[in-house]
RODO-2510 file (C-alpha; in nm, 4 decimals, decimal comma):
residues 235
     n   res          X          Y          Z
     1     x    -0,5435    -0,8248     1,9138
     2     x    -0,7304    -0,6416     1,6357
     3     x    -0,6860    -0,2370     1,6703
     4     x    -0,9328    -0,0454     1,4352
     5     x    -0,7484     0,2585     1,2599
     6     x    -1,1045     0,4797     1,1598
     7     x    -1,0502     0,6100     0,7925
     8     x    -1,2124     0,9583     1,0087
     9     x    -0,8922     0,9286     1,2182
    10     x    -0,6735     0,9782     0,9357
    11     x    -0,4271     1,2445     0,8794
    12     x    -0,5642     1,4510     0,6070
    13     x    -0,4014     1,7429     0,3986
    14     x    -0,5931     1,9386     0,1157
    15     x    -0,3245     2,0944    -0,1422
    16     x    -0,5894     2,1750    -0,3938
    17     x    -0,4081     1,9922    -0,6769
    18     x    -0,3897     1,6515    -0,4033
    19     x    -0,6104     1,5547    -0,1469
    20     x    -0,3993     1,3058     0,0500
    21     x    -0,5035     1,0757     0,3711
    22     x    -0,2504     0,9478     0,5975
    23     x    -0,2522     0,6004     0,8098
    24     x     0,0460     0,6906     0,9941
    25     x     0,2669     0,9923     1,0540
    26     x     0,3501     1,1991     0,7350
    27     x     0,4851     1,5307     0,6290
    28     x     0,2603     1,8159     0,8366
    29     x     0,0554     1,4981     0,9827
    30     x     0,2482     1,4212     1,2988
    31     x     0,1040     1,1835     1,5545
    32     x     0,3444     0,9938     1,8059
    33     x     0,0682     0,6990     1,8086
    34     x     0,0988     0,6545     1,4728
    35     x     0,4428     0,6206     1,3488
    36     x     0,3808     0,2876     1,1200
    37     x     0,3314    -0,0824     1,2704
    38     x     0,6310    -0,2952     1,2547
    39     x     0,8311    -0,2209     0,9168
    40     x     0,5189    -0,0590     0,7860
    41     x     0,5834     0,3085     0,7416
    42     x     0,3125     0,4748     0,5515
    43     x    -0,0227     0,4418     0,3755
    44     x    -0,0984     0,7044     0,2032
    45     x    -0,4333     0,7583     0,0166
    46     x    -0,3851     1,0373    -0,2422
    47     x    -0,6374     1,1290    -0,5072
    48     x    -0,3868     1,3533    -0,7865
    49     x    -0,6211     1,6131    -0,9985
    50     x    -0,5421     1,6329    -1,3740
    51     x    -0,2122     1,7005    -1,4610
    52     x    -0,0746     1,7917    -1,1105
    53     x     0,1924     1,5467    -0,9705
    54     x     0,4892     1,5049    -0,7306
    55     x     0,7968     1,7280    -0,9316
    56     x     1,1419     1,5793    -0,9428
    57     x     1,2179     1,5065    -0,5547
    58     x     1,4541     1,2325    -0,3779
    59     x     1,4441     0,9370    -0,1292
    60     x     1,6444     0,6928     0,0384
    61     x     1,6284     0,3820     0,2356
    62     x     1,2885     0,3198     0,1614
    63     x     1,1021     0,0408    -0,0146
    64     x     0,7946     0,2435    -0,2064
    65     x     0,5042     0,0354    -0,3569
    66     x     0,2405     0,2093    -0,5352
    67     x    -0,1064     0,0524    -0,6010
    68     x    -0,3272     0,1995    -0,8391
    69     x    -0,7246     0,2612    -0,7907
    70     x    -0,8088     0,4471    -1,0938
    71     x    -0,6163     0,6652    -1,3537
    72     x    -0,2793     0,6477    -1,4162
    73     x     0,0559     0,8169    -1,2880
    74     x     0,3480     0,8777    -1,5127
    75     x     0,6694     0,7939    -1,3323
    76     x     1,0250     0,9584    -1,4295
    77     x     1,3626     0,9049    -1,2308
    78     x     1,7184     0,9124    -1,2264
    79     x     1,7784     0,6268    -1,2994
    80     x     1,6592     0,6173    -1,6383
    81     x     1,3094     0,5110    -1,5673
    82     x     0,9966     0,5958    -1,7339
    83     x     0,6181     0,5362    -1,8123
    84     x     0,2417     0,5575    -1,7039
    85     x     0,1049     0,2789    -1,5218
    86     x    -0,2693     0,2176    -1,4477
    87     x    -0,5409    -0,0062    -1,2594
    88     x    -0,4339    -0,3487    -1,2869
    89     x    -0,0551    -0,2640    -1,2370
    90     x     0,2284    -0,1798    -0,9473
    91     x     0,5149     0,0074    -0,9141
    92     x     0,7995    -0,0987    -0,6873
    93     x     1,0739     0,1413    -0,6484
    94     x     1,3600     0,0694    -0,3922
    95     x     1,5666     0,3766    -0,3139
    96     x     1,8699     0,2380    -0,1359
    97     x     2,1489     0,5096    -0,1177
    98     x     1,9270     0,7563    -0,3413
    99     x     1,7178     0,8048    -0,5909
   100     x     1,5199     1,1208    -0,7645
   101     x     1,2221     1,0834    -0,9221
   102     x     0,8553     1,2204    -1,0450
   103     x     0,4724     1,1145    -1,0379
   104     x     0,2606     1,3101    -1,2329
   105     x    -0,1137     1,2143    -1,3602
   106     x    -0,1152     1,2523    -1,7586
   107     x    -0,4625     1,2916    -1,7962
   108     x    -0,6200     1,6217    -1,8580
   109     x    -0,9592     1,4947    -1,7139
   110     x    -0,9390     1,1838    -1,5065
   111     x    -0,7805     1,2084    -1,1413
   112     x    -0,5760     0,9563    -1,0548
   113     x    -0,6406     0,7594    -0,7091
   114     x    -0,4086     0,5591    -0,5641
   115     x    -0,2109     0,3842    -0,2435
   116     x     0,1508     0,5054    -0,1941
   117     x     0,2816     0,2657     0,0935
   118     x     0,6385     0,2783     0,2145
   119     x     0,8157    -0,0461     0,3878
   120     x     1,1480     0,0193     0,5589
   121     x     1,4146    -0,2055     0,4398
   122     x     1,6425    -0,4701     0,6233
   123     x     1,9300    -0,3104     0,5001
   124     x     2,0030     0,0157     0,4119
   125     x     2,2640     0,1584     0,2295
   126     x     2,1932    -0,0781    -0,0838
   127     x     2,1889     0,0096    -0,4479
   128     x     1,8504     0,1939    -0,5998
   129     x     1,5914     0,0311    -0,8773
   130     x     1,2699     0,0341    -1,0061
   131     x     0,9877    -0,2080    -1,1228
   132     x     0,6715    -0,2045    -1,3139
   133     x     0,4692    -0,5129    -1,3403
   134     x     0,0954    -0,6203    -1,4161
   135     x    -0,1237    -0,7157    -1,1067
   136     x    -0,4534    -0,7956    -1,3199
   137     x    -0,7723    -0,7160    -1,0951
   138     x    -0,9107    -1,0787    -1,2292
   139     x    -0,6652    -1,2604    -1,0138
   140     x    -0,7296    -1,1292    -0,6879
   141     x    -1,1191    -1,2420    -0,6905
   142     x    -1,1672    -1,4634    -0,3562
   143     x    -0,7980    -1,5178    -0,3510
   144     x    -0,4649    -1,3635    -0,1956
   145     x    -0,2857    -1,2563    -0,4588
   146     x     0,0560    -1,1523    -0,3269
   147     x     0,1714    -0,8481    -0,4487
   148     x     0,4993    -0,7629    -0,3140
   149     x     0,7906    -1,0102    -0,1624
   150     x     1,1294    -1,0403    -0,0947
   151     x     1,1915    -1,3285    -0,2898
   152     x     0,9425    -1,1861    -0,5954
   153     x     0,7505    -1,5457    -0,5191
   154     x     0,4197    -1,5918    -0,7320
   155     x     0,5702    -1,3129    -0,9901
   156     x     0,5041    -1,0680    -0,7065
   157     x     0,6839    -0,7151    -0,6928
   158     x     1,0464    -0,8098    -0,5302
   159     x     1,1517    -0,5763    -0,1927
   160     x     1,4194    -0,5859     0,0300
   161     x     1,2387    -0,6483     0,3295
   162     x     1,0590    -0,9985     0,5019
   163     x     0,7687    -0,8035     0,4434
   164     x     0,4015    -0,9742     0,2072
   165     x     0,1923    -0,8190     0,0649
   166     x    -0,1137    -0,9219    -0,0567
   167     x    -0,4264    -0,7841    -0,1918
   168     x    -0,7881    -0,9340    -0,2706
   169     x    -1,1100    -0,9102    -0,3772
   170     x    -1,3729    -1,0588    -0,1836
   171     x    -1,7023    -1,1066    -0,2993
   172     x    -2,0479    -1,0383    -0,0367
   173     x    -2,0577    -1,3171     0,1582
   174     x    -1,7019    -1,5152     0,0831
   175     x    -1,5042    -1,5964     0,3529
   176     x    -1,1006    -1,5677     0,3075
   177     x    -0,8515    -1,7128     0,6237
   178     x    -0,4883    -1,6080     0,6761
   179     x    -0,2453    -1,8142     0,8896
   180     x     0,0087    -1,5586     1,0679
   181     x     0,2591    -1,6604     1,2305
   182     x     0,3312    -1,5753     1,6109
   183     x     0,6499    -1,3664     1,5638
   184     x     0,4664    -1,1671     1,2892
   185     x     0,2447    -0,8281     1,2660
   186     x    -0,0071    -0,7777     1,0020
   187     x    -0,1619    -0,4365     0,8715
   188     x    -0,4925    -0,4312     0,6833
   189     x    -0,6230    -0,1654     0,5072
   190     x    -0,9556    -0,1656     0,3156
   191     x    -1,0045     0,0316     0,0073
   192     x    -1,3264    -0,0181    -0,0645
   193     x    -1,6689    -0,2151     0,0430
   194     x    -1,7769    -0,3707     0,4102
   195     x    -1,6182    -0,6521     0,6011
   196     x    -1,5289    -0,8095     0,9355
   197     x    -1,1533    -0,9265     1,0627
   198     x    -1,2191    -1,1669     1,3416
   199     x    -1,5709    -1,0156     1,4217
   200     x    -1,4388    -0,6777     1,3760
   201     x    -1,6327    -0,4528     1,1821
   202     x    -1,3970    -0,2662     0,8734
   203     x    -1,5454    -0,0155     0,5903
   204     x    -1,3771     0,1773     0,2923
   205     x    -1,0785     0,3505     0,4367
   206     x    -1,0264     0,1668     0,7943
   207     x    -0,7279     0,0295     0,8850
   208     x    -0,6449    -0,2585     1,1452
   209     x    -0,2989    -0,3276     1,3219
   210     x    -0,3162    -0,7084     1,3969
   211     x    -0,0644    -0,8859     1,6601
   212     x    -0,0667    -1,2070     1,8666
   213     x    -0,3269    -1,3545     1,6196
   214     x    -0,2945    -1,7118     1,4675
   215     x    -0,5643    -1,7104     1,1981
   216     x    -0,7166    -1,4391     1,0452
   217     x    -1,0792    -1,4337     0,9274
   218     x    -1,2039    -1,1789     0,6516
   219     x    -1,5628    -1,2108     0,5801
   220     x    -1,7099    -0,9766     0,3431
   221     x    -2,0504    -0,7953     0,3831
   222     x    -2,0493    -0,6704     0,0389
   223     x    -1,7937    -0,7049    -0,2369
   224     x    -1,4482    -0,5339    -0,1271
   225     x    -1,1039    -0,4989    -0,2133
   226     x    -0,8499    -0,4857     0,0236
   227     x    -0,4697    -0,5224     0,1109
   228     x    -0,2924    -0,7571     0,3872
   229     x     0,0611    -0,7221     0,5043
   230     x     0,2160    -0,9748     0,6791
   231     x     0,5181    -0,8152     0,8507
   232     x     0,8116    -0,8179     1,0817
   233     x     0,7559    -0,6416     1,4269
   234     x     1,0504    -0,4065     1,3721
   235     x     1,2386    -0,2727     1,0513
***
């Protein structure tokens, strides 16, 4: 079962200094359909205009992965926490019993466009931290790379959750399979470029929820990057 999320279908919200797209239920956005798929919580898609940003706020429970698509967001938080990262890097910030913290683009021209995605945890409860690592574009050509783990396998981004996830890069015409296991969920989302999952048809923005499938089959009709996440049915 492959069920097409339309990028059009999106929740969108137009702040002036963010234009943000939601995959699942968020903030104003509020559809009962769409309240995340397994321990998936959120997508967001949120393009930040010149030196606008999130100001000091909190969170808790939450595992919060952010993958950059151009530009660069300066994070702050109370833990002590602090720097810019760009394309070619992710963020990983677990906020256990609570955390504050900021996201602001530094640049005075460029915006910044990126993927905010929340996981819910296994536990909850636990203690808050924060990591910044390198996820070079390079490696992800034709390939998984995995991105995020709860074991940090393959240098991946560690969370607390049985939750992987992976991103690629897949040239016009490649082919790229994915075993999934039958107790499992997966989430696709495609950021940009053309391709099909399983004969389904997937562009820039779309979004599938995937269950009772054994293999997965991502053929691409033109060069496009996109993230998998293989996850448990419930948080």
């Amino acid at each position: 079962m492959v069920i097409l999320r339309p990028s059009a279908e999106r929740g969108q919200a137009d702040h002036g200094w963010l234009l943000a797209k939601h995959s699942f239920s968020f903030a104003e956005y509020y559809d009962p359909e769409e309240m995340g798929w397994g321990a998936l919580r959120v997508i967001n898609e949120d393009r930040v205009q010149p030196g606008a940003g999130f100001g000091m706020h909190g969170h808790r429970d939450m595992e919060i992965v952010t993958y950059i698509l151009s530009g660069g967001l300066e994070h702050k938080d109370s833990l002590g926490n602090g720097g810019v990262i760009q394309r070619g890097e992710v963020q990983r910030m677990s906020a256990g019993k609570g955390i504050l913290h900021s996201e602001f683009n530094p640049s005075a021209s460029e915006e910044t466009h990126l993927l905010q995605i929340w996981i819910e945890p296994a536990q909850r409860g636990g203690s808050a931290s924060y990591e910044q690592q390198e996820l070079p574009v390079a490696g992800m050509h034709n390939r998984w790379r995995l991105v995020a783990s709860p074991d940090g396998a393959e240098g991946s981004t560690t969370i607390g959750q049985d939750a992987r996830l992976y991103a690629s890069v897949l040239e016009a015409g490649k082919t790229l399979e994915y075993a999934l296991s039958s107790a499992r969920l997966a989430y696709v989302q495609v950021i940009c470029g053309a391709l099909t999952i399983n004969g389904k048809n997937l562009s820039a923005g779309d979004g599938a929820k995937i269950a009772a499938e054994s293999l997965l089959e991502f053929v691409a009709q033109e060069e496009s990057e996109f993230l998998l996440f293989d996850l448990p049915p419930i948080a």
